[in-house]
N, C-alpha and C positions, 0 to 999 in steps of 0.2 A: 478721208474724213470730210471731203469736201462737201458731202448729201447731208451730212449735219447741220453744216453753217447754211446753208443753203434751205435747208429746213426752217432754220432758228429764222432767217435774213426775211423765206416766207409768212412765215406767223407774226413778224417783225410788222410787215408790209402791210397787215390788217387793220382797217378802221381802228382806234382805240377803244371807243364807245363799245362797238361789237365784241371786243376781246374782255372788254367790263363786264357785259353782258352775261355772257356765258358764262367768265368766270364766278360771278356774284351766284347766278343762278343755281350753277354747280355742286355750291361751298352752300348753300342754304338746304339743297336737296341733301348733301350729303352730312350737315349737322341735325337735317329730322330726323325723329323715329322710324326704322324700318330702312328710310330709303336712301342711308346710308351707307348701309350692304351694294347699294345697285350704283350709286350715282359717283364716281371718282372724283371725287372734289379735290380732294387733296393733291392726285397729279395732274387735276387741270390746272390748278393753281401754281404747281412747280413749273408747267411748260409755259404758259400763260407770264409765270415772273420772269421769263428769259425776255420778253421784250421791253422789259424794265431799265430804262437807261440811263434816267435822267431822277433826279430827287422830289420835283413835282408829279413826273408817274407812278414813284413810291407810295407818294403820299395818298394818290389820289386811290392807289387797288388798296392800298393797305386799310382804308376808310371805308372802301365797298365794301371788302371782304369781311372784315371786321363787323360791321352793318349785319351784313348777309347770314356771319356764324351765329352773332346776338339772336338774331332773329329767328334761326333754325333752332337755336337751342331753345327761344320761349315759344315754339311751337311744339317740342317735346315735351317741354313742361306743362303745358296747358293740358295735352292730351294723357300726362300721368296722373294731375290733380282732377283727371276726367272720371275717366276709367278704373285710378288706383293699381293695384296690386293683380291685376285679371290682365294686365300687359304681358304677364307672365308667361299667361297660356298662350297667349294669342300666336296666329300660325306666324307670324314675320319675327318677334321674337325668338319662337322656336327653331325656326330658320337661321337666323343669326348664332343661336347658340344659347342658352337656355342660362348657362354658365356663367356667362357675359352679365347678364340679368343681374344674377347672385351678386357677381364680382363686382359693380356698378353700386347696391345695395351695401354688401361692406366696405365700399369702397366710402361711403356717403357716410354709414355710424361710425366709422374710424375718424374721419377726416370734417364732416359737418359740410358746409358754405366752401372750407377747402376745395373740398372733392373737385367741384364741376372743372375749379383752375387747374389741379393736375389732370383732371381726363380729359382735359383737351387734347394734352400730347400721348394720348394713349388710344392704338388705333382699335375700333368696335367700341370699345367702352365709351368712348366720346358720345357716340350716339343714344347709350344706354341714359347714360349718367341723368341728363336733364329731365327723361320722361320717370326713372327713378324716384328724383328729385321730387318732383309734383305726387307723385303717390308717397313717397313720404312725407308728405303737408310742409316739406320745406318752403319758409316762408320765403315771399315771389322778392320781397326786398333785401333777402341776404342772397339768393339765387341769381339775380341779375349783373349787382357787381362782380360778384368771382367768373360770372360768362362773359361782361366786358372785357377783365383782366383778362382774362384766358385767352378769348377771339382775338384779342390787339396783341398779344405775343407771341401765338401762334401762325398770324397772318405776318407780321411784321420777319419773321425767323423763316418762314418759307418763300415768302417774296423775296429777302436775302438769297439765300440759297440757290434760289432761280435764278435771281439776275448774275449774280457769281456765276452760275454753270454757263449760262449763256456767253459770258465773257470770256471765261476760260475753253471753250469750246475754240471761240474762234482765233485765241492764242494760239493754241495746242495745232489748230490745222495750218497756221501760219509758219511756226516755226517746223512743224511737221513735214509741209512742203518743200524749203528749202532744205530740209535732212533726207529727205525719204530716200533718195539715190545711196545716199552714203550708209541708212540702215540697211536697204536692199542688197546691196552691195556685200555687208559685213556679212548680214543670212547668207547669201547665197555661195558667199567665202564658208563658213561654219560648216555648211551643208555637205559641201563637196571635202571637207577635211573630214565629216564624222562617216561618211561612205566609202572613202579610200581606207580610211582606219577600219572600218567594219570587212573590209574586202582583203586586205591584209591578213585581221584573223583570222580569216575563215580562209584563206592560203596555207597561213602557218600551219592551224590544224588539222587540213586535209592534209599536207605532207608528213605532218608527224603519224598521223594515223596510218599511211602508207608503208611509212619507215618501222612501223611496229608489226605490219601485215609481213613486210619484207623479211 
């Protein structure tokens, strides 16, 4: 496991700015319309939280990304209060799933200013929801809070998540290390027990088969 930690240790080793960077850029592309099909925001974000160590760099991704999801989401919304209801057709929605659209849409009359908060944690729909939003003339003042709400606990739950994996990574290969001989050991004991046992039956019942020919 050790290409793991050594991975994590690399991306660790990057500029922080730079790993900002990316990551904010990423999380914007992937809460716009459309280019949230292409842009992995969300596991840039989880790899990106692994070099998360300390409570100050918490604070500080969890504030860009945050930033960055607000921001993509009032660019989908700008672009539904544009366009309206003709996002529908458009070839990158169709691309995405046509469905999605629909489900975004009752996702909005069921739920109101709700919605955009739950379709955060809901993957494709997230995208949909805010340009939705804006073609449903949902007003930009009840749309905005439920996209803060949503970006600051979706950013906050996956920056967790990250920084935990990254931790538990390098546990796992630590304590992994000093075991590995002794699980090797146990396999290679198993192995050689379920082969003599296989070699065995297939003795017995070639003899038996003999003794029946006999």
């Amino acid at each position: 496991m050790s290409f793991l930690t050594d991975a994590l240790e690399g991306l660790a080793g990057l500029p922080q700015p730079a790993v900002l960077a990316v990551t904010g850029a990423l999380t914007l592309a992937e809460c716009t319309l459309g280019v949230g099909f292409l842009a992995p925001g969300e596991t840039a974000l989880l790899l990106a939280s692994t070099t998360v160590t300390t409570v100050p760099r918490f604070v500080v991704m969890w504030l860009v990304v945050t930033v960055c999801a607000v921001a993509g989401d009032s660019i989908g919304y700008y672009l539904g209060r544009r366009y309206g209801y003709r996002l529908r057709d458009s070839r990158m929605v169709r691309r995405m799933g046509q469905q999605h659209w629909d489900r975004a849409g009752e996702l909005l009359r069921r739920r109101g200013a709700w919605a955009v908060f739950v379709a955060r944690f809901l993957p494709v729909v997230r995208t949909l929801v805010p340009a939705s939003a804006g073609a449903s003339k949902l007003e930009y003042r009840r749309f905005l809070p439920a996209s803060i709400a949503g970006a600051a606990c979706w950013a906050a739950l996956h920056i967790g998540i990250g920084s935990a994996a990254g931790a538990s990574a390098k546990y796992v290969e630590s304590v992994f290390s000093g075991a590995m001989w002794v699980v090797l050991g146990v396999a290679v004991a198993v192995g050689v027990v379920v082969v003599l046992r296989r070699r065995r039956q297939a003795a017995a019942t070639g003899k038996k088969e003999l003794e029946e020919v006999g």
